[in-house]
N, C-alpha and C positions, 0 to 999 in steps of 0.2 A: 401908728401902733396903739393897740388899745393901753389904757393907762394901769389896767390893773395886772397889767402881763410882766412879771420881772423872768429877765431873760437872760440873765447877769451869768447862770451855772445852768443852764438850757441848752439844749441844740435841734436842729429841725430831725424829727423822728424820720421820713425820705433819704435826706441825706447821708443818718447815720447807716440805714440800710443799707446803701448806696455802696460805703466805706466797707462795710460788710463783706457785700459782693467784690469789693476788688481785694478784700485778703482772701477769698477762694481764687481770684484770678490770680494772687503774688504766689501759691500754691503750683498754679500752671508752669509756673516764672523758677521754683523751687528745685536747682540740681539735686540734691536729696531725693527728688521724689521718681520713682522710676518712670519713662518716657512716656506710658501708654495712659499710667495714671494723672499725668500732668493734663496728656490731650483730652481726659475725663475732666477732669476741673475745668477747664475750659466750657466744656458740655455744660457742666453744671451752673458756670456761670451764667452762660448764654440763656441755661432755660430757668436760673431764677431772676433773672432778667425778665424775661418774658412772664413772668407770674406778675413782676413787679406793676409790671402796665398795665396787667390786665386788672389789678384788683386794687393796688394803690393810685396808679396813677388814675384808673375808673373811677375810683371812691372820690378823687380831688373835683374831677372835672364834674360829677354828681353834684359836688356842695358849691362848685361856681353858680349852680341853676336857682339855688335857693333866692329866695326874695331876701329874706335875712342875712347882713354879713354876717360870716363863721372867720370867727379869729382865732389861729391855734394857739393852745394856751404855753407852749411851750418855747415859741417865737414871734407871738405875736404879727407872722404876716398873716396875709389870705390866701384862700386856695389858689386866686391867681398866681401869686408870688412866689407859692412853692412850687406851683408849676415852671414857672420861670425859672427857679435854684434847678428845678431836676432836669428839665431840658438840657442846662447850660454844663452841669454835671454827667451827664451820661455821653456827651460826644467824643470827650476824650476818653471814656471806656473802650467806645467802640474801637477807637487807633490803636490801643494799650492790648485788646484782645488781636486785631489783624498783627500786629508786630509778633504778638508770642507765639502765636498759631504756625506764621512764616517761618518761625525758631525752630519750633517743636516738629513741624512738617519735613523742614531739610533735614532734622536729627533723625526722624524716624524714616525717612530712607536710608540710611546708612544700616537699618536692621530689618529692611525689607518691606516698607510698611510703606505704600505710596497711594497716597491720592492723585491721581492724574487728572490732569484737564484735556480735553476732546485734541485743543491742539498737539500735543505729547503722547496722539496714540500714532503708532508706525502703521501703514496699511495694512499688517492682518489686522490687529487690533482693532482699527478702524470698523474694519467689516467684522466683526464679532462684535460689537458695539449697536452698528448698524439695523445687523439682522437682528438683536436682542429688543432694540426698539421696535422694530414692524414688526416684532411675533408677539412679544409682551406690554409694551405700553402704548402704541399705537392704539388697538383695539379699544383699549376701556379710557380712551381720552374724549373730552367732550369742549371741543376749541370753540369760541364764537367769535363774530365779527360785530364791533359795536358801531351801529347806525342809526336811521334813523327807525327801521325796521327791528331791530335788535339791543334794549336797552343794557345799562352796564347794569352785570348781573352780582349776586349778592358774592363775596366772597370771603369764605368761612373764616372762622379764626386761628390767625398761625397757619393757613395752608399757603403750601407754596404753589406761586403762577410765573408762567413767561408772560410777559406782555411786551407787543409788539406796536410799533410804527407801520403803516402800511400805505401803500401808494399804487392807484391802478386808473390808467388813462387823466393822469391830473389831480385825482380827487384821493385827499387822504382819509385812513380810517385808522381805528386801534385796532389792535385782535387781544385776546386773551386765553390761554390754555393750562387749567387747574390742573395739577398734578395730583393723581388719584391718591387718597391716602393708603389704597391697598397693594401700593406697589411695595418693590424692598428698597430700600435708601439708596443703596447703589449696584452696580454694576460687575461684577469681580470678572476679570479677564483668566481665562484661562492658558495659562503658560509656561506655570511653574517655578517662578521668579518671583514666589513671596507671595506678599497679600498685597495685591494690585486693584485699584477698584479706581471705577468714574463715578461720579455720585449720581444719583438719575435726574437731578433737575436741570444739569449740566448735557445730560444725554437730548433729552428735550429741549433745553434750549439751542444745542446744535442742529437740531434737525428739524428745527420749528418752521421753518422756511419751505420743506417739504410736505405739512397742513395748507398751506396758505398759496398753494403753488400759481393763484389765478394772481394774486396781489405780489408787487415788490416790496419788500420786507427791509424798511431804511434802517429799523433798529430794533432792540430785543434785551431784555434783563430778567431778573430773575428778581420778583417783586411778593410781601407777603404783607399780610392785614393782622393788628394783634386789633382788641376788640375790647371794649369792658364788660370783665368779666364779677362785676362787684357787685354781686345779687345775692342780694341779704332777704330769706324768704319768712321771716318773721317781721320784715316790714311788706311782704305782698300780701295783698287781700283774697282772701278764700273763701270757697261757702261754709259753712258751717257745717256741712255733711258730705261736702268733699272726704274723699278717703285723703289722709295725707300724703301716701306712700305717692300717689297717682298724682298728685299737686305738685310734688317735689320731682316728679316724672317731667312735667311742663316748664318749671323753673331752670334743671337741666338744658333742656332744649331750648330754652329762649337764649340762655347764656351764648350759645354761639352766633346770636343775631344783634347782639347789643354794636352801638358805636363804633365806628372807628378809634383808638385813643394814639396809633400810631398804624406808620407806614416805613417797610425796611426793604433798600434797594438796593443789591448785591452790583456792583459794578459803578461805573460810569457813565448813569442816562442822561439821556438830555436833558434840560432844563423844561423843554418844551412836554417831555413826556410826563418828569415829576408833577408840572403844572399841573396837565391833566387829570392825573390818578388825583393828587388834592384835591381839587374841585370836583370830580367824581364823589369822593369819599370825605369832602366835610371836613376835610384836614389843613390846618396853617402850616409853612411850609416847617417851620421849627420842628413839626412832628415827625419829620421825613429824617430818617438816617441810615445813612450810605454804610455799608463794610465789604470791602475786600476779602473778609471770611464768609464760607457758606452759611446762608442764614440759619441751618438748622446741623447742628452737631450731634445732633443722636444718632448718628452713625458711629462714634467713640465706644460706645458700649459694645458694639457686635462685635469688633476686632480683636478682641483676646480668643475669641472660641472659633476663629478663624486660625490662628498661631497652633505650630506645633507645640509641643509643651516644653522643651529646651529654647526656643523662644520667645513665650511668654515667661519663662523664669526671667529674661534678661530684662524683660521691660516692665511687669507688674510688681505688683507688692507680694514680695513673700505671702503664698497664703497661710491661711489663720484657720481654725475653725472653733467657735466657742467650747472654752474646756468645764467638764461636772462642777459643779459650788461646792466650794469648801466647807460651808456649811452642813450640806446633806451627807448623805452617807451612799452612795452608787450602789443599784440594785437592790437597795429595798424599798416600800412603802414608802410614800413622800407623806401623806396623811396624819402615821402618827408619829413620824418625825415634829411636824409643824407643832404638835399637840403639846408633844414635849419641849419645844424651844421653838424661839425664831428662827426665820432665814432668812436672811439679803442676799438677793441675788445682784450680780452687776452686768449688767449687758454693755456690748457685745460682748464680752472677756469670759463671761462665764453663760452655760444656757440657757434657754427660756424653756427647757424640755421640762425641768421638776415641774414649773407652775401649769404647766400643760399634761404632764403624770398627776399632777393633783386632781385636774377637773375630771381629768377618767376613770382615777380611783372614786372619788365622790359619785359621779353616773352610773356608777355597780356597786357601792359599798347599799346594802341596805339600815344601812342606821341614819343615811345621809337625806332627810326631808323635806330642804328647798336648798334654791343656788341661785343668786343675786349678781349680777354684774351689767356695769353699765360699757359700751360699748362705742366709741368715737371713728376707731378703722379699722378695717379686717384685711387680710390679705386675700387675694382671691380664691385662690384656695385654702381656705384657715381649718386646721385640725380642730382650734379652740369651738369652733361655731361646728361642727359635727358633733365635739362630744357633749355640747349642750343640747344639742337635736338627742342626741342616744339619752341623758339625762330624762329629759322629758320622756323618751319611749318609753323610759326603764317606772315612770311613775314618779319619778321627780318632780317638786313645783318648781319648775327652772321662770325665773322672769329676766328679761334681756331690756334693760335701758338704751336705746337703740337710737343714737344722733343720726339722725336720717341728712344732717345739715354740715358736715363734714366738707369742706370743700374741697371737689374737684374727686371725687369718691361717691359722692351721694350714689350714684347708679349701684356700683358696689354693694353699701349699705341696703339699697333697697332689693336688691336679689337677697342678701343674704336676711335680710325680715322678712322676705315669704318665704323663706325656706326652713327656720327657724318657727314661725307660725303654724305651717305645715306638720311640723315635728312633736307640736303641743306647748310650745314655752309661750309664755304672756307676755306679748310686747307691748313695749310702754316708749312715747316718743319726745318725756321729756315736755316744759312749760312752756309757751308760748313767749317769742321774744327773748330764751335765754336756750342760749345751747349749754348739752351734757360734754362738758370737756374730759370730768375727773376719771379715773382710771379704779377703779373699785368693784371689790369682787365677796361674795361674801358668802359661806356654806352654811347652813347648820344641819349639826346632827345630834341623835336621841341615842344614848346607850346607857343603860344601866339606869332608865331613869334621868340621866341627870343632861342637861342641853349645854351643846358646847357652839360653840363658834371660831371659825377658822377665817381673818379677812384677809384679802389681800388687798394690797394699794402699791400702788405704782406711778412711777414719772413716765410716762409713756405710754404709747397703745397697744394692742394684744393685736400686733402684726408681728406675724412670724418669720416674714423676709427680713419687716426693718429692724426686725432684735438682734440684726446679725451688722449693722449699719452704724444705728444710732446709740450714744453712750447711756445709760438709763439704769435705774433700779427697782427694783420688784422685794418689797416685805413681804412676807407671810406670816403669818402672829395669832394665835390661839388667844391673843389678849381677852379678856372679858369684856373688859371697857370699851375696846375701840371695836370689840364686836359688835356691843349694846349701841352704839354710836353709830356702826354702821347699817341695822339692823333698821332703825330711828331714820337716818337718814332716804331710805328707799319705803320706807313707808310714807314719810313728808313728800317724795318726790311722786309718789304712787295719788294722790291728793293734791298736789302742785301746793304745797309749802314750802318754798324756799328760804323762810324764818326761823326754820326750826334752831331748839338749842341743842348743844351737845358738848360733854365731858370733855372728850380727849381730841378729834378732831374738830380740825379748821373746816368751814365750810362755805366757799363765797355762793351769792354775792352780797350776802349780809355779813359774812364772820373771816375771813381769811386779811383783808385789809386791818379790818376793828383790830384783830389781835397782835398784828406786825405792828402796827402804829401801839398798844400798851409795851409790846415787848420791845420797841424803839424810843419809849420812852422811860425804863428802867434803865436802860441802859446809860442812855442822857446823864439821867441822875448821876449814874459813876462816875462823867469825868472822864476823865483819860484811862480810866480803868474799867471801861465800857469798850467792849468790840463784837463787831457784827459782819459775818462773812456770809454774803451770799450765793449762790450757782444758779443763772438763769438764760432764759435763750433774749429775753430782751426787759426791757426797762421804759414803761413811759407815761405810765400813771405819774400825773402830778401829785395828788395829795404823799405818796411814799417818796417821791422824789425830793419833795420838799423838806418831808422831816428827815431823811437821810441827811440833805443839806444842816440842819438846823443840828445833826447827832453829830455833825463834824467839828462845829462851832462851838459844840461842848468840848471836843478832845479825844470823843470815842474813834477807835479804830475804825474805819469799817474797810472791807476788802470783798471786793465785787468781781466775781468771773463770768461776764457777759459774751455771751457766742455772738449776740444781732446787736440789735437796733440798741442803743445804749443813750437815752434825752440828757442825761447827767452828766455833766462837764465835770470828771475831777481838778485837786490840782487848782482849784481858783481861791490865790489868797484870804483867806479871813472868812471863805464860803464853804468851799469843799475840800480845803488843803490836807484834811486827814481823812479822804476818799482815796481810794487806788483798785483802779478799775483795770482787767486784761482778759484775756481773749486769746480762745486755744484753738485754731483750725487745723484739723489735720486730717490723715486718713476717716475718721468716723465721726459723725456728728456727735456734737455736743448738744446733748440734749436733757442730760438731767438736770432735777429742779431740786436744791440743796438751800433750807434755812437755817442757820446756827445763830444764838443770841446770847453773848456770854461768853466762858472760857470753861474746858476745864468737868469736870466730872456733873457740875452746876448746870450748865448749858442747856440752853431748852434749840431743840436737835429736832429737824420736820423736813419729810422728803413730800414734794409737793407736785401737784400736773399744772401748777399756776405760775405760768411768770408774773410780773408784777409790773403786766398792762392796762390799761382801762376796761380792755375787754372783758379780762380772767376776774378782776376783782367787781368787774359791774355787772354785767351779760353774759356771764357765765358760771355753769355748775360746779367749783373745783373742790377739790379735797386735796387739806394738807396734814399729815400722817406724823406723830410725834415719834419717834426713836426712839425707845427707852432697853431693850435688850442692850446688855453691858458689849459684846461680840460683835453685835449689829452697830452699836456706837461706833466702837473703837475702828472696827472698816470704813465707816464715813468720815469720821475723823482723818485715817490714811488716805483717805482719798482725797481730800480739801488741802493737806500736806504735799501730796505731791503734783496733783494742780499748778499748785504756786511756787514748786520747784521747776517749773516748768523753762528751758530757756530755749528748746529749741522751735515750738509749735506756736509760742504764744508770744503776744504784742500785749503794750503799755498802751491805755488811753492819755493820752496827755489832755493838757488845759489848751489846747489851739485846737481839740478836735481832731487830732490825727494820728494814729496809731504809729505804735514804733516797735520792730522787734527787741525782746531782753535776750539777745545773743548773750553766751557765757561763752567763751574758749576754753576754758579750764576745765568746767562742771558742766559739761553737756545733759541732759535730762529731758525725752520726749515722754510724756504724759502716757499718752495710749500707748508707745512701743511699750514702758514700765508697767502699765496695767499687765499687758499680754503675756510679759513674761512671767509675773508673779503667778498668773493663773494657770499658765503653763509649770512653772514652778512647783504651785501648791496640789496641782495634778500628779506629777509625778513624784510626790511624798506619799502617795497614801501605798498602803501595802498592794504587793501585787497589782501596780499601776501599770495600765497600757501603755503603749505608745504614746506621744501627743498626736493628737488630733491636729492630723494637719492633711489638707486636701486641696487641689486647683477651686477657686469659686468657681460654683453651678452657674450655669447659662439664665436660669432663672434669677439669680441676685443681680445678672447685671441689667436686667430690665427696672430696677427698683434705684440703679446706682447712680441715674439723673436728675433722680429726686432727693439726693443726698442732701442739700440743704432748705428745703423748702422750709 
């Protein structure tokens, strides 16, 4: 262990993610949670699982290759070692997932809801099965035989394959047969008995035998390649006159060619077969992991818009639909509301619709003379990126900050910067080696003479499916200062100064640490009359970790609501015993970014796009937004209260590293159910209030609802 690594109130950042992903699995596990939404969490598990591999466990096996050991500074092993923790850690995921699945499977047959296997179809079934294969997936399959004639072919990342055992006159072969990704996941029999479906790699792998009808077929599984997908394009080299939008086009596409970093085998193969595909694909066998669940669960999301709607009541979540901000005023102008006061908006509980009426009133107001917003993800069809296109037509100087490096989105992004170019707005792609993470928006307008400024800042990205997902906040503020400031800051970014100074906002990767660590250390000074509450999705910058540690040792409170990865060990005597860290999974991500330092009407109050990682305070562009509307306070304040009233969604970190539900029986209190009803609430107080807004979720949100915790 290196000597200068103190590991005393540390924990392996992998690991904690790890713990992460199995309280969205204890969510699967959750009577509370209705039937179809649990077998989603499952989904979600399985595919932030699969993210995991693809870009942490990628990233590990990258830093094995260095000539230089890399010692992490948070545990002091090597990349070997944590490869070794996560290996040893994820096998009993995999068990933990087939057991709940098995649960949740035989529950939801009782309400119609059947996943069948090939063996469990009766003869018609069968032949509707059958014939579904020879018309529809038959045709677009593309099987080979691997020999000496036929080498083992590349395959892609995350797709599903049968891979077969073959025997013909003595001489054995493998086969292989990619399951097209343009098929539909599964198979619905027609019957009338509910929503019945075979999944199709099951379809294929029954009648794999019938490809291969010259060869005897001794064996067969359903086998899939995850891939490193850790491709950092500010460490690739370009030319210098490379377009970038067309670079980040190539980076894209290699992504699916990287490494093997795992292999996942649905069933019970031979030993002799695992062998092979390893040595095929470069893999120890440690990398190989068996589940008795299908490997891909995104069939979870289609089965609600399958149910009639008297049967989706019984198994989904009441729905919701975000209710008007209390703040604003419904049906008028959003523009010179802002002018005259703040607004906090809170997503999902309340709309993203004002901040999206603002940019269309600004795209037609003609006093309005430029619109500034940086831009991290869009949704694919984004309103916001149309009415900056109208902006521009209208003669606006619209410029778009555009993270073309977004991962797992890049393509996206890059449709929507020629489309957006197209339009006339000036795209700007941000400095080399550091991504545009922060969420900032920024209008000005000329009337009477005299120049005003309207900015918005935000915890989150201007996607208009996940405002409806993930928990977040959106200021709008006529403030002068933090106009002047945000004004400032897109000019330095316009010139690639990431040095710049400024008043009121935070700005990494020169200023958002610097100011946590002076405001961590006022605090210090008080003593036990120092307390520091933060809201973040993870934790693992050493340098803040540290002085947290050292603000405990004073006596100051601190109180930490960490969604992810959490490096800080509360809870260790004499180090971190006046740390208290927890964690709220439930229907919606938790995704807002909340700094409070102080107590009390004093309290210096910052909604931020920065957790308080190495990445956000080093390699990245962030902004973090001071609070100072009295209205706007006192809502984030209500919100950080009832967080921490939280007993039914939320876990305790302890000092052993393992999370613990704070069950109350007395005082039940779910965080998000309480947000929903307040807003629901504060909706139907205003005069002549509609209905609440309440509707089935659209078929489009559940294409976004596997990406719930990424």
């Amino acid at each position: 262990m290196h000597k200068n690594v103190d590991t005393r109130y540390t924990q392996d950042r992998e690991l904690s993610w790890l713990r992460f992903n199995q309280r969205v699995l204890e969510e699967a596990r959750d009577e509370s949670v209705p039937l179809l939404e649990r077998l989603k969490f499952a989904a979600i598990f399985t595919s932030n699982l699969d993210e995991f591999f693809m870009i942490r466990v990628g990233s590990l096996f990258d830093l094995t290759l260095l000539k230089e050991p890399h010692i992490d500074v948070r545990t002091g092993k090597t990349p070997h070692q944590q490869l070794q923790a996560i290996f040893k850690a994820v096998e009993p995921l995999y068990k933990q997932r087939d057991k709940t699945l098995e649960q949740l499977e035989g529950r939801l047959r009782w309400c119609n809801i059947c996943r069948l296997s090939m063996a469990e179809l009766d003869h018609k079934a069968r032949k509707q099965a059958e014939r579904w294969f020879r018309d529809q997936v038959l045709p677009v399959l593309s099987p080979q035989v691997i020999d000496l004639h036929h080498p083992f072919p590349h395959l892609a990342n995350k797709s599903l394959n049968v891979a077969l055992a073959l025997r013909r006159e003595n001489k054995h072969a493998f086969g292989l047969i990619p399951l097209p990704q343009g098929l539909p996941p599964f198979f619905q029999l027609e019957d009338g008995q509910g929503v019945r479906f075979v999944l199709c790699e099951e379809v294929l792998l029954e009648f794999a035998d019938q490809i291969f009808d010259q060869y005897t077929v001794t064996e067969k599984s359903i086998v899939s390649v995850t891939r490193n997908a850790d491709i950092s394009p500010e460490d690739e080299a370009y030319e210098v006159h490379e377009d970038y939008r067309q670079h980040m086009r190539k980076i894209v596409k290699k992504r699916s060619r990287l490494s093997p970093v795992r292999l996942e085998v649905q069933g019970s193969p031979s030993e002799e077969l695992v062998s092979y595909l390893c040595q095929r694909l470069a893999l120890e066998r440690e990398q190989v992991f068996k589940t008795k669940s299908p490997i891909s669960l995104k069939y979870a999301f289609l089965l609600e818009n399958l149910l009639p709607p008297e049967s989706a009541a019984s198994v989904c979540y009441p729905p919701y639909l975000p209710q008007f901000p209390a703040a604003l005023e419904p049906g008028k102008p959003v523009l010179p509301q802002v002018l005259a006061k703040d607004a906090l908006l809170f997503y999902p509980f309340e709309q993203m619709d004002p901040f999206l009426q603002l940019i269309r009133e600004a795209a037609n107001d003609p006093h309005v003379l430029s619109i500034k917003i940086t831009i991290y993800r869009l949704a694919s069809k984004a309103k916001l990126a149309e009415y900056l296109c109208a902006a521009a037509e209208n003669g606006k100087a619209v410029t778009v900050l555009m993270e073309l490096r977004a991962r797992f989105d890049e393509q996206n992004n890059i449709r929507w910067a020629e489309r957006m170019e197209e339009a006339g707005c000036t795209l700007l792609y941000g400095a080399e080696g550091f991504k545009v993470h922060s969420k900032l928006c920024l209008i000005t307008r000329r009337e009477h003479g005299r120049l005003q400024c309207i900015t918005q800042v935000g915890t989150g990205n201007y996607n208009e499916k996940t405002a409806r997902l993930y928990t977040d906040l959106c200021l709008m503020t006529a403030d002068p200062a933090i106009g002047a400031d945000a004004a400032a800051l897109f000019q330095n970014m316009a010139v690639t100064n990431l040095r710049g100074k400024y008043q009121s906002l935070l700005a990494s990767p020169y200023g958002i640490r610097d100011r946590v660590m002076e405001l961590l250390d006022r605090e210090i000074a008080k003593g036990e009359e120092g307390y520091v509450f933060l809201k973040l999705n993870s934790i693992t910058d050493r340098q803040l970790i540290d002085k947290l540690a050292q603000a405990s040792q004073a006596g100051v409170e601190v109180v930490m609501n960490v969604r992810g990865i959490c490096c800080l060990v509360p809870g260790v005597p004499g180090l971190t015993d006046h740390i208290r860290v927890f964690s709220v999974v439930g229907r919606y991500l938790e995704h807002t970014r909340i700094y409070c330092f102080g107590r009390g009407p004093r309290a210096d109050l910052y909604l931020s796009s920065a957790d308080f990682m190495t990445r956000n305070t080093e390699r990245r562009v962030e902004v973090a937004c001071p609070i100072q509307d009295p209205s706007a306070r006192r809502k984030v304040f209500h919100i950080i209260r009832i967080l921490q009233s939280d007993t039914v969604k939320s876990r305790e970190l302890g000092s052993d590293g393992a999370w613990h539900f704070r069950k109350d029986a007395e005082r039940e209190l779910d965080s998000q159910k309480k947000f929903q009803e307040e807003a629901l609430s504060a909706a139907q107080r205003r005069p002549d209030a509609p209905k609440p807004h309440l509707r089935k979720k659209s078929s489009v949100l559940q294409k976004y609802l596997h990406k719930l915790m990424k």
